[in-house]
C-alpha positions in Angstrom: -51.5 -86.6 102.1 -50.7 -83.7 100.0 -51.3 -80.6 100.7 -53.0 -78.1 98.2 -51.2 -74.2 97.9 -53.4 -70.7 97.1 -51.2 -70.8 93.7 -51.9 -71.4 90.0 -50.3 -73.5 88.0 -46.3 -72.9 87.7 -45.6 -72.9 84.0 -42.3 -72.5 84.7 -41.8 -75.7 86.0 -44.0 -77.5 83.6 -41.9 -76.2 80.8 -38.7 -77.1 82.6 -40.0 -81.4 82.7 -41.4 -80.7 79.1 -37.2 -79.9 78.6 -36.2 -82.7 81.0 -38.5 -85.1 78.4 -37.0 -83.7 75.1 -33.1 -83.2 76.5 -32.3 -85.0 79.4 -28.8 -85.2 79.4 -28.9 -81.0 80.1 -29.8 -81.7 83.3 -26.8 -81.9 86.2 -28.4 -81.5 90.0 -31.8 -80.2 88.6 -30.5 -77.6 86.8 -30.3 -76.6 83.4 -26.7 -77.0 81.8 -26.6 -74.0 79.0 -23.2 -75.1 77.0 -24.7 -78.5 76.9 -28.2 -77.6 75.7 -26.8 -75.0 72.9 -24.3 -77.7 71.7 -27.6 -80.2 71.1 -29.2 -77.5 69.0 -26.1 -77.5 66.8 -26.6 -75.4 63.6 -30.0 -73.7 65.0 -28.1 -72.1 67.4 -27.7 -68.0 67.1 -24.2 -67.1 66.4 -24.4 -63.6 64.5 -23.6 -60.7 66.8 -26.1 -58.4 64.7 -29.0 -59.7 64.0 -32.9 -58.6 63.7 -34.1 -58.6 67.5 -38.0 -56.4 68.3 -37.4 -55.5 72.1 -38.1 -52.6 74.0 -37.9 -51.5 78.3 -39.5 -53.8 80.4 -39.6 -56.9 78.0 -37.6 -59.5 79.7 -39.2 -58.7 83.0 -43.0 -59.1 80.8 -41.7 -62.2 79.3 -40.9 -63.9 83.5 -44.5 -62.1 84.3 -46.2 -64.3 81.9 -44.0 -67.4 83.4 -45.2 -66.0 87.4 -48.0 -68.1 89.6 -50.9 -66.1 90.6 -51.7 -66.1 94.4 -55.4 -65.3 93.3 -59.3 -67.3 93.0 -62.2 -67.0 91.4 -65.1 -66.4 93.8 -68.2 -67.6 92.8 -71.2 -65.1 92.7 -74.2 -66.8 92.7 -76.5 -63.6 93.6 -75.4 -61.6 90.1 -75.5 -65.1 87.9 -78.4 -66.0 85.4 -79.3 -70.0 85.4 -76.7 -70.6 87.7 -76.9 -74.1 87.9 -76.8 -75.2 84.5 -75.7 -72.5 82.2 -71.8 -73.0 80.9 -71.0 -69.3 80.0 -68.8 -67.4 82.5 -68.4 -64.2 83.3 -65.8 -63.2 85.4 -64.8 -59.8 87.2 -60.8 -58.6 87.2 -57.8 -57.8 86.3 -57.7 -60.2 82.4 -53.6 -60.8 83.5 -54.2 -62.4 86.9 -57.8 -64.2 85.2 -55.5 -65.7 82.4 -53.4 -67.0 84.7 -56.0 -68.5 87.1 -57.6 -70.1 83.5 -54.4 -71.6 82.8 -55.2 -75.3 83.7 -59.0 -75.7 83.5 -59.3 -74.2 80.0 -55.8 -75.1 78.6 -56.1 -75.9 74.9 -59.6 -75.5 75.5 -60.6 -72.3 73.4 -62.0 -72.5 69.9 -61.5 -68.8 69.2 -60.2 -65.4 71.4 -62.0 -62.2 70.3 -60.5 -58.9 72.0 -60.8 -55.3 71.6 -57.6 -53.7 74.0 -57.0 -50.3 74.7 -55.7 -48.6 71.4 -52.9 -46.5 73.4 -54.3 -43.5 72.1 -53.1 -41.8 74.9 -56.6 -41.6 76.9 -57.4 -44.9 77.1 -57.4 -47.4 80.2 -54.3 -48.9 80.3 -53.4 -51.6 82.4 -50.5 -50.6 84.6 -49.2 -54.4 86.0 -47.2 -54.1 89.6 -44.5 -57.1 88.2 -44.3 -57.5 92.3 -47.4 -57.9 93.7 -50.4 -57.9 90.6 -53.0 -59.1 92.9 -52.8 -56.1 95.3 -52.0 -53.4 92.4 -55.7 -54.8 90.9 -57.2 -54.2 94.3 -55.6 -50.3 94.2 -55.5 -49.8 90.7 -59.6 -49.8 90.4 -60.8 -46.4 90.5 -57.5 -44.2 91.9 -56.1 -41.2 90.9 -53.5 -39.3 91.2 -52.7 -35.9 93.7 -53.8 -33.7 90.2 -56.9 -36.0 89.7 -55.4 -37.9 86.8 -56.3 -41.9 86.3 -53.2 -43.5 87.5 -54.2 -46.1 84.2 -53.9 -43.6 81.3 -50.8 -43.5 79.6 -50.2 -40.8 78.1 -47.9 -40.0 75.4 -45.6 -37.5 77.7 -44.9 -40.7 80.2 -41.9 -41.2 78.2 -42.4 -45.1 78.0 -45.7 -44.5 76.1 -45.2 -47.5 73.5 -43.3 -49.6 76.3 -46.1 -49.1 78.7 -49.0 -50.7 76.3 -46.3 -53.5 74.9 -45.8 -54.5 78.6 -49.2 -54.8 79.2 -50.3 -56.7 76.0 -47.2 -59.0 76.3 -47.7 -61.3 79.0 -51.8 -61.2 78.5 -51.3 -62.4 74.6 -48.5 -65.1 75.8 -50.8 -66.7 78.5 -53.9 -66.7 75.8 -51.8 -68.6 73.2 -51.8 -71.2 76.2 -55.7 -71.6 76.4 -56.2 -71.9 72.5 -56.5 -75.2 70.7 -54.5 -76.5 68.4 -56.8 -75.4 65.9 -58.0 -72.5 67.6 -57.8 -68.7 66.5 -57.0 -65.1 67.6 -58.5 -62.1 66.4 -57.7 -58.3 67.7 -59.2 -55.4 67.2 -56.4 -52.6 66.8 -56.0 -48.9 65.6 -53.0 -47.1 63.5 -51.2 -46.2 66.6 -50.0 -49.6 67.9 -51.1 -51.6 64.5 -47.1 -51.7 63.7 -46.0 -53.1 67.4 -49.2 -55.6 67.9 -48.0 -57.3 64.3 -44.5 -57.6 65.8 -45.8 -59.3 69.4 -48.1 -61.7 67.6 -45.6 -62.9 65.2 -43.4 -63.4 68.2 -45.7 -65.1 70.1 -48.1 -67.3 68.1 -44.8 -67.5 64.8 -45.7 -65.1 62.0 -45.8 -68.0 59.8 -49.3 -68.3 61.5 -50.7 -65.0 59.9 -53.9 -65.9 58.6 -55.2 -62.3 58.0 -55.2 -58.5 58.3 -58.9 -57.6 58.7 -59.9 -53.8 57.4 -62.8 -52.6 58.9 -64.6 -49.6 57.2 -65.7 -48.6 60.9 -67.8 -45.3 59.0 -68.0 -43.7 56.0 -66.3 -40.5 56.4 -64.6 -37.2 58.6 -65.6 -34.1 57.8 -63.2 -32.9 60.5 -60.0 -34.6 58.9 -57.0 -31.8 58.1 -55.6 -34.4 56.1 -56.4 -37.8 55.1 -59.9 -39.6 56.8 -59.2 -42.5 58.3 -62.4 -44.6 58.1 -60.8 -48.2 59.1 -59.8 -50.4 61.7 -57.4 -53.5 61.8 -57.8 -56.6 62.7 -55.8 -59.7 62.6 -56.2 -62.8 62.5 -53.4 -65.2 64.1 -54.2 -69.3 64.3 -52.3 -71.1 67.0 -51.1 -73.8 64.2 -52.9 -72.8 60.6 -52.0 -76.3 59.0 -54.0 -77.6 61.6 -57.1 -75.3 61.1 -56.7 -76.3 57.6 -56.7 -80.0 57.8 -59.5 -79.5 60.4 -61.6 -77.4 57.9 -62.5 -74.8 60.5 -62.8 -72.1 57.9 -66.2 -71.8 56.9 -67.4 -70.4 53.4 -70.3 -67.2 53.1 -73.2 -69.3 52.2 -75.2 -65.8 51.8 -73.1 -65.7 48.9 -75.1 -68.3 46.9 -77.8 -67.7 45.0 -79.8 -71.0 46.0 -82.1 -70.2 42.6 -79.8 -70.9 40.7 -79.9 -74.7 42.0 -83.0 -75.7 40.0 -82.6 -78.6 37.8 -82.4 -82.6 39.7 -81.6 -85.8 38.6 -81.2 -89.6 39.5 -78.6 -88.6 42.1 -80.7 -85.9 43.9 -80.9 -87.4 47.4 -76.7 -87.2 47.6 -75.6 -84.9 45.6 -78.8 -82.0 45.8 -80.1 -80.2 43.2 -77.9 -78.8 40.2 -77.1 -75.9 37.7 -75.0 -76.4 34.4 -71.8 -74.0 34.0 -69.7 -73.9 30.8 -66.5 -76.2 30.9 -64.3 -74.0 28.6 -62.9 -70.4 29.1 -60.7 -67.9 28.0 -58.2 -66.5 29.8 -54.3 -65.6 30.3 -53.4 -69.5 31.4 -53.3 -71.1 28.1 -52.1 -74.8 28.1 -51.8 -77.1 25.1 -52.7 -79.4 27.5 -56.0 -78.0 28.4 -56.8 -77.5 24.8 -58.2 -81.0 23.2 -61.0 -82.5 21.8 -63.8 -84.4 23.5 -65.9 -86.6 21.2 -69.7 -85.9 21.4 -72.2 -88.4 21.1 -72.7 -87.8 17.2 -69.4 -88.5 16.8 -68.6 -85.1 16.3 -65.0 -83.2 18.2 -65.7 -80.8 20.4 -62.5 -78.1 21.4 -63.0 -75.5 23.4 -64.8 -72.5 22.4 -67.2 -74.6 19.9 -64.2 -75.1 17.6 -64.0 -78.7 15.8 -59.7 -78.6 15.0 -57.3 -77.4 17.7 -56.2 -73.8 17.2 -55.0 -71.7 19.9 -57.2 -69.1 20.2 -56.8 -68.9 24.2 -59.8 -70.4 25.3 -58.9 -74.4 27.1 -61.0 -76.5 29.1 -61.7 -76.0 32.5 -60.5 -79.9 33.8 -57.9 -82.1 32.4 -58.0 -85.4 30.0 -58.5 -87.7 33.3 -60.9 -85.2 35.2 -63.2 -85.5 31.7 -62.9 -88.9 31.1 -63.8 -89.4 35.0 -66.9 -86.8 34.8 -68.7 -88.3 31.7 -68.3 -91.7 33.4 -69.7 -90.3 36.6 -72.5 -88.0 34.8 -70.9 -84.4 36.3 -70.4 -83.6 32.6 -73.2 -83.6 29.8 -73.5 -82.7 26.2 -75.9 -80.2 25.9 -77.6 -79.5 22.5 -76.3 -76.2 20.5 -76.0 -74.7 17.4 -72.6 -73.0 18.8 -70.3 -76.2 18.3 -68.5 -75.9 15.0 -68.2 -80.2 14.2 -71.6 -81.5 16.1 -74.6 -80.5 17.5 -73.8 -80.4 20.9 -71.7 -78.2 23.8 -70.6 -79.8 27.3 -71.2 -78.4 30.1 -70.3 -79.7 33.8 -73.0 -80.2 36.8 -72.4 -77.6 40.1 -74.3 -79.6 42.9 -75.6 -77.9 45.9 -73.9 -81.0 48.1 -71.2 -82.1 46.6 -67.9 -80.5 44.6 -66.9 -81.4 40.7 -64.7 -84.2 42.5 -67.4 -85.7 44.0 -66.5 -85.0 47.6 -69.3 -83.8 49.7 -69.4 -80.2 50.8 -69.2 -78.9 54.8 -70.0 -75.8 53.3 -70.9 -74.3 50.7 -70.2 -70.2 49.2 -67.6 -67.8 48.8 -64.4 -67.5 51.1 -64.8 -64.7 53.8 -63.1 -61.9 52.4 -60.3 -59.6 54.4 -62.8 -56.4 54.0 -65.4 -56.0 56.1 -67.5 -52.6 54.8 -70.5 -53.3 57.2 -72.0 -52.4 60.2 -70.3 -49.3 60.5 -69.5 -48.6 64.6 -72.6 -46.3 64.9 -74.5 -49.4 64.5 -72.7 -50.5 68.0 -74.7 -47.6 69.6 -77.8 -48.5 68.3 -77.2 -52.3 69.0 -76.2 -51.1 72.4 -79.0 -48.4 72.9 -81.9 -50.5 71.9 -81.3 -52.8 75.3 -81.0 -49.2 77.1 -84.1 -47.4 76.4 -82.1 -45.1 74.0 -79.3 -44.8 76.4 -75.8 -45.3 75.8 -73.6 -45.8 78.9 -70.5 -47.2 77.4 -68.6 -45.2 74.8 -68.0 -47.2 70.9 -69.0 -50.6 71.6 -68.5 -52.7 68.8 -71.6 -53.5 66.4 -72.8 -57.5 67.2 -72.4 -57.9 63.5 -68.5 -57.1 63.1 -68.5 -59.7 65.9 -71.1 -62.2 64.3 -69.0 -61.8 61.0 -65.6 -63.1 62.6 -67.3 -65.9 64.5 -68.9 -67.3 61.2 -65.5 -67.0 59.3 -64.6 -70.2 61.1 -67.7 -72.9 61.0 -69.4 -74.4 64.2 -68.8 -78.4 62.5 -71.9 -79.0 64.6 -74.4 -77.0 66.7 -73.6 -79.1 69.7 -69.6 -79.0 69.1 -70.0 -76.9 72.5 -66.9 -74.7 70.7 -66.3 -71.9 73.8 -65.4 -68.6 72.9 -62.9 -65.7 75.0 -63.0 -62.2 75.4 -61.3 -61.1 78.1 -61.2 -56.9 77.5 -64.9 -57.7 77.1 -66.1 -54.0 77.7 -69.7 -53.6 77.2 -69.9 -57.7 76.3 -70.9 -57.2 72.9 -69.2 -60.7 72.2 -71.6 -62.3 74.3 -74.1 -61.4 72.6 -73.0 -61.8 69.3 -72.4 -65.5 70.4 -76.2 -65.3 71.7 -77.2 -64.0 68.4 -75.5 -66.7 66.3 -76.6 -69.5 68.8 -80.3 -68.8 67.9 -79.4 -67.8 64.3 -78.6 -71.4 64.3 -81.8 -73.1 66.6 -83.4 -75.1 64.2 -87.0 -75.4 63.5 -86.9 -79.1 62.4 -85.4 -80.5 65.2 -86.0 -79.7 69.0 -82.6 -81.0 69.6 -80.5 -79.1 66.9 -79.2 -75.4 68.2 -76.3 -73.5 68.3 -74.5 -74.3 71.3 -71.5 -72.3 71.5 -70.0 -70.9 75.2 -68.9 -67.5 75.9 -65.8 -66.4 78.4 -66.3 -62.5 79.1 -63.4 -60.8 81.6 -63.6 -57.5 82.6 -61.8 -55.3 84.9 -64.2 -54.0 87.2 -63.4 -50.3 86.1 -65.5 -47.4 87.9 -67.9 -44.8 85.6 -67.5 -41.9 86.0 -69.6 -39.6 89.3 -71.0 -37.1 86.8 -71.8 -40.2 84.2 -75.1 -41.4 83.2 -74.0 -44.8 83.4 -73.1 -43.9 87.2 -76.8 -42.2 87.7 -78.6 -45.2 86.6 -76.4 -47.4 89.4 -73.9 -48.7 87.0 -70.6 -48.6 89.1 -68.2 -49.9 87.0 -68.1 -51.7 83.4 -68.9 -54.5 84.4 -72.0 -53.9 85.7 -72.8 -52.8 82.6 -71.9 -55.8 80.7 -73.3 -58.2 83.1 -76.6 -55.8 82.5 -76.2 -55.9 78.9 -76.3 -59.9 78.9 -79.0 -60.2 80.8 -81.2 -57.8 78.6 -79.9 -59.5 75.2 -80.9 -62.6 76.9 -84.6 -61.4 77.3 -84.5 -59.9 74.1 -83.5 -63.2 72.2 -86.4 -65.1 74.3 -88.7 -62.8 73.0 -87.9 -62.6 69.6 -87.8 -66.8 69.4 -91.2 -67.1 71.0 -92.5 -64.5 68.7 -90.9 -66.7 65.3 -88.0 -64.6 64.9 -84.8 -67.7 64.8 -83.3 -66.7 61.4 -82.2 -63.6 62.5 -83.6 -60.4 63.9 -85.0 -58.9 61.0 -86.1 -61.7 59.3 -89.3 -63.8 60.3 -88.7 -68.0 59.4 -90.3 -68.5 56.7 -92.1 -71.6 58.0 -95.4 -72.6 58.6 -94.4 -73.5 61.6 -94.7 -69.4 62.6 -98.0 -69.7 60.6 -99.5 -72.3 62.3 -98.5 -70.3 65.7 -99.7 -67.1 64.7 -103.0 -68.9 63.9 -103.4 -69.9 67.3 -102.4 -66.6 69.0 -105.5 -65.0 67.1 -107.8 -67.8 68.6 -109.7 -65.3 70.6 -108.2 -65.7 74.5 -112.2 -66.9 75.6 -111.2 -70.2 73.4 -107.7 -70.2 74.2 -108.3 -73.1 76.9 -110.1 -75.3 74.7 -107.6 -75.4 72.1 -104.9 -78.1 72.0 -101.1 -76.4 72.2 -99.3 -77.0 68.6 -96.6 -79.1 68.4 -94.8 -76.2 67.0 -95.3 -74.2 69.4 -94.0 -77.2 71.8 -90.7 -76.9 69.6 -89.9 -73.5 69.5 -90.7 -73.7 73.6 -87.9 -76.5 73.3 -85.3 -74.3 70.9 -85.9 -71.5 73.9 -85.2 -73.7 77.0 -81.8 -75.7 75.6 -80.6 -72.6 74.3 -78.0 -71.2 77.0 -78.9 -68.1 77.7 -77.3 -67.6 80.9 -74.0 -67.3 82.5 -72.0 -68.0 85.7 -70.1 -64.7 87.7 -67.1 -65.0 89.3 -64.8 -62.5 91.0 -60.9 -62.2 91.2 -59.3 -62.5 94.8 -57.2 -63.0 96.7 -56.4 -67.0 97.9 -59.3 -68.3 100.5 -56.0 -69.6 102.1 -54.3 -68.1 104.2 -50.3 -67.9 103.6 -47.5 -69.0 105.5 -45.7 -66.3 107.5 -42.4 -67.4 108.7 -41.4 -63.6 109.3 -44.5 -62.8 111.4 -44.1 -61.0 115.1 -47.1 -63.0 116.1 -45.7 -67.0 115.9 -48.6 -67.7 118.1 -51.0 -66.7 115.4 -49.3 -67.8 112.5 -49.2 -71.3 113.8 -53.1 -71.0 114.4 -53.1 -70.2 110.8 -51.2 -72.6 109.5 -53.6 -75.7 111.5 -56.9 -73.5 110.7 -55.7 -72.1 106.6 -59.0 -71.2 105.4 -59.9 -67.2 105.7 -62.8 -66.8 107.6 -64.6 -64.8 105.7 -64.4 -67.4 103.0 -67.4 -70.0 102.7 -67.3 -73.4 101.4 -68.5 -72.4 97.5 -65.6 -69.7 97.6 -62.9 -73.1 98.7 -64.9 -75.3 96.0 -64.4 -73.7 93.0 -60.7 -72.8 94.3 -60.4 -76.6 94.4 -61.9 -77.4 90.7 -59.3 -74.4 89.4 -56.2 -76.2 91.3 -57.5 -79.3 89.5 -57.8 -77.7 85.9 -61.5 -78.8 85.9 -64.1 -76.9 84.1 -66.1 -73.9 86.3 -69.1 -75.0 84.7 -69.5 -79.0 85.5 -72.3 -80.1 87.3 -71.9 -80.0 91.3 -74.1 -82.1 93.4 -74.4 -82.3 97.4 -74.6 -85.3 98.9 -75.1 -86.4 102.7 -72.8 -88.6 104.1 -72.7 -90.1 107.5 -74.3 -86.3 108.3 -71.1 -84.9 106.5 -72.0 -82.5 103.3 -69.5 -84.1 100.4 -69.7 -82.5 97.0 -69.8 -84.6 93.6 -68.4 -82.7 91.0 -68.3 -84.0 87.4 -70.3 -87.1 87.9 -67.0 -88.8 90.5 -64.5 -87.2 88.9 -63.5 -84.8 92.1 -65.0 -85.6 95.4 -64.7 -83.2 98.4 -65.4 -83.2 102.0 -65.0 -79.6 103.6 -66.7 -80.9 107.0 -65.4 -80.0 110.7 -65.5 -83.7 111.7 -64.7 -86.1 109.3 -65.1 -89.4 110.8 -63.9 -92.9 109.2 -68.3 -93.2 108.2 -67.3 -90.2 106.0 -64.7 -91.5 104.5 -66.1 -95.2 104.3 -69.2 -93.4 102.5 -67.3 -91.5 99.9 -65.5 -94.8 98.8 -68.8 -96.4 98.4 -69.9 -93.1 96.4 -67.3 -93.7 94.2 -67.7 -97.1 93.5 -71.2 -96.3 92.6 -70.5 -93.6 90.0 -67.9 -95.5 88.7 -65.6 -92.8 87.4 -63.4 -93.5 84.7 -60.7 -91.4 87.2 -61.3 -89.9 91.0 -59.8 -87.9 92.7 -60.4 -86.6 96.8 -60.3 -83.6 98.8 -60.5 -83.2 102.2 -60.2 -80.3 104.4 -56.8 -80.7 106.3 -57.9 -80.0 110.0 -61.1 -81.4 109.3 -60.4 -84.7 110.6 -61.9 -86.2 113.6 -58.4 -87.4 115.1 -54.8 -88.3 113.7 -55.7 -91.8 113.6 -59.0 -91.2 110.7 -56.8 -89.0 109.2 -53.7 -91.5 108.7 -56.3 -94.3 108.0 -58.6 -92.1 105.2 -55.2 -93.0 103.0 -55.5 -96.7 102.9 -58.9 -96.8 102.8 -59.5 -94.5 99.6 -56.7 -97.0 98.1 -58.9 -99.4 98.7 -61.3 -98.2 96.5 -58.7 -97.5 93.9 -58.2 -94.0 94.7 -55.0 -92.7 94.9 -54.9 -89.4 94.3 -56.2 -87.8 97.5 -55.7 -84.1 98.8 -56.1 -81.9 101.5 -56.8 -78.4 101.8 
């Protein structure tokens, strides 16, 4: 029975059998023969001595960090959660490095887009010094220490001599690990300032290929400086990396500013409304600086008169062609996209032609996923003092967390890539996640999207917040009101935009927050809230008001907490003076002030199973055994497993019929040697054969 370890997963050595697949002949004794392996990569192997190479102090070393286990968990936290049981957002507490590493197999591939807003290196700013050593036990210290002259031992300033190594060394290992969680279609985007704008482009192209630049963002984050002795800088970067961008392409994740249509101008129908919508007629000829021969022809009308472009009857090249080729006009008379219109323009007949633009469908007939404009690179609103007011308006006017980013800069750059459906359950990452203002800009555009026709149609993207636990300032307000550290604050700031949203959806507002829907629907309940309170209990509840009860209760509004640590096992200590307690460690491994949830969720993270599946208890033979995922993990933590206990969790597994299960028991748990060597054949038995112990 194998025996589970307090580390994450080694990507080291799942690199090194990805190798063994592709080259296997580069192997000798296990290990990697280098002559051999450069000699199969033939003419893509580096032979220039000079040649362009981005490096700095410290790199190699960040590079092995990203590579390094983590001997930390996630501890569950239950007490600071909201909906614990059934939301799927998480928010979890620590150092984003040793988090990222920990996230490595549940949510591998997993993550439809990574938001983050690091520290700018500005010189004041919280910057995460990593102990390459020991990272778990540097967290623990780094959290609120100073220096003998009272200085944050975090901010780098620009007289520490490595001041651009110190910030690359920290962003390196974080950004290699996050490429890891991303899908193949899945996207990147980082907020950055001038001061580390040049080294951030060099990282990314490294890391996720700079042929997988989609964008640099400019933010107009306000309008002007008065105080400026020379130019005013008034924007922010952000870029935009995909992890493959054919694939986001061929996957049509971009999504198009619908805002950008003028739906008015959709007004006329025909006998293909149902399909193809409504309609407006645009000219098919132009003038331009792209003159063709080729696109300069006539078109006979159905008075038998020639039509060329710009109402001309003989072909002249005056610079003005047809919009679509020979074939494409032949194929849109035949398919009734074109029509000749009657005008006294033409030159040779009585009629112009003019092409059909459908609200669902393109001039090639295709139907549309979306519809509008392409997101633009220039974002020119909300400027950041809107981040304030978003922030403040949850606070009672306060602000306890300095330039927090507006929900809409976020809300823009989640709908530049589309949802493909409200219940694609698309999950989202921020791990610098500050004051959490990307949780609630997912919050925002989930009910944006709750529907008013369909109790069962609502946005249904998940959110990923991590956040070193940093401490406030003594003399802050945020600290006077009993916020600790940042993350209280953001865990706050979700919970109050979670009560906010409620509010707004009972009250009609889904579209948006200034907008009321314009429904009857909202009508029909506003009606029934003026039905004087005397009468309220002899008047039926709408239907409507049954829905928009519905759109509140699916929509999740919650999220789970967790908590970096270190291993709820205890480690092996061949060097220890005390054998006599090592050995009692080594029978008895869990810490004991560890609890059964803490070792559970421990379990699902060695197993690279969601944090957010569905666990249920069951009693068995007396024993507690938890179902997690419907069968697909089963674990026994009890003192006194008996062969009842293990009997009953092969029957359990037989009745939830699993398409895979797998078993964890805890290793000293067993009531003798003899259930413990016969627990093996009798979970093969029941076809499983992938059993653990902990």
């Amino acid at each position: 029975m194998q025996k589970l370890n307090g580390e994450s997963k080694n990507l080291i050595t799942e690199n090194i059998e990805k190798l063994k697949q592709l080259f296997p002949e580069v192997f000798s004794e296990g290990k990697v023969q280098m002559e051999v392996l450069e000699s199969l990569l033939g003419e893509y192997r580096e032979t220039e001595q000079e040649r362009y190479s981005f490096t700095w102090n410290g790199k190699a070393m960040a590079r092995r960090e990203a590579q390094k286990v983590s001997t930390g968990t996630l501890r569950p936290c239950p007490e600071e959660s909201v909906d614990w049981d059934t939301t799927q957002n998480l928010y979890i507490e620590g150092d984003n490095l040793e988090v990222l590493k920990l996230l490595q197999k549940s949510y591998h591939s997993k993550i439809k887009m990574i938001y983050i807003d690091p520290p700018y290196n500005t010189g004041k700013d919280f910057v995460y010094k990593d102990n390459y050593h020991d990272n778990l036990q540097n967290y623990k210290e780094l959290t609120g220490q100073t220096d003998e002259e009272g200085r944050r031992l975090s901010t780098n300033s620009e007289t520490a001599g490595r001041y651009h190594s110190n910030w690359l060394n920290m962003m390196y290992p974080r950004l290699k690990l996050a490429r890891n969680l991303l899908r193949e279609d899945g996207v990147i985007f980082i907020s950055i300032d001038d001061n580390e704008v040049h080294n951030l482009r060099k990282i990314c192209d490294e890391i996720f290929g700079e042929e997988n630049l989609v964008a640099k963002f400019d933010w107009r984050k306000k309008t002007g400086a008065n105080d400026a002795k020379d130019i005013a800088i008034i924007t922010e970067t952000i870029y935009l990396y995909a992890k493959n961008l054919p694939i986001t392409i061929e996957n049509s994740i971009w999504a198009r500013d619908e805002s950008s249509i003028n739906q008015k101008r959709y007004s006329l129908s025909d006998e293909f409304l149902e399909t193809r919508g409504k309609f407006y007629f645009d000219t098919l000829d132009r003038g331009g600086l792209q003159y063709s021969d080729s696109m300069n022809f006539g078109i006979k009308a159905p008075d038998g008169g020639i039509i060329f472009p710009n109402g001309r009857s003989t072909f002249v090249n005056d610079g003005w062609i047809w919009k679509w080729g020979k074939e494409k006009v032949q194929w849109g008379i035949e398919n009734k996209f074109l029509e000749f219109v009657t005008s006294t323009k033409s030159e040779g007949s009585e009629y112009t032609i003019k092409y059909k633009v459908y609200q669902n469908v393109d001039n090639e007939g295709n139907f549309r996923k979306s519809s509008g404009r392409a997101y633009t690179n220039l974002i020119t609103a909300p400027i950041n003092q809107q981040g304030n007011s978003d922030f403040s308006n949850l606070f009672e006017g306060k602000i306890y967390f300095s330039n927090p980013k507006p929900i809409g800069l976020i809300r823009y750059l989640l709908k530049t890539i589309s949802n493909n459906s409200t219940n694609s359950k698309e999950i989202i990452l921020d791990f610098f996640s500050g004051s959490s203002t990307t949780a609630h800009a997912v919050m925002e555009l989930n009910k944006e999207d709750a529907s008013t026709d369909s109790a069962q149609v609502y946005g249904n993207r998940k959110y990923i917040m991590v956040q070193l636990p940093e401490p406030t300032d003594e003399n802050s307000e945020a600290y006077k009101a009993g916020y600790k550290t940042i993350s209280d604050i953001g865990k706050e700031r979700i919970r109050r935009a979670a009560d906010k949203i409620k509010q707004e959806l009972k009250a009609g507002k889904v579209k948006g927050e200034k907008e009321k829907a314009e429904s009857p629907l909202f009508e029909k309940m506003e009606e029934q809230s003026s039905v004087p309170s005397a009468c309220q209990a002899e008047v039926p509840e709408f239907p409507e008001r049954r829905l928009v009860n519905s759109v509140v209760n699916n929509l999740d509004l919650g999220f789970k907490v967790f908590k970096l640590d270190s291993s709820n096992l205890k480690a092996w200590d061949p060097a220890t003076k005390d054998l006599e307690q090592s050995l009692y460690d080594a029978i008895s491994n869990i810490k004991e002030d560890r609890d059964e949830d803490d070792v559970l969720y421990e379990i699902l993270l060695k197993f690279g199973l969601d944090l957010t599946l569905p666990i249920e208890e069951k009693l068995i033979a007396n024993n507690k055994v938890f179902n997690i995922g419907a069968g697909a993990l089963l674990v026994c933590l009890a003192e006194n497993i008996s062969l009842d206990v293990v009997e009953g969790i092969g029957k359990l597994k037989e009745e939830l019929n699993p398409e895979t299960c797998r078993v964890v028991f805890k290793d000293n748990g067993f009531k003798d040697d003899v259930v413990k060597t016969n627990a093996m054949q009798i979970m093969k038995r029941y076809g499983i054969e992938e059993v653990r112990s902990i």
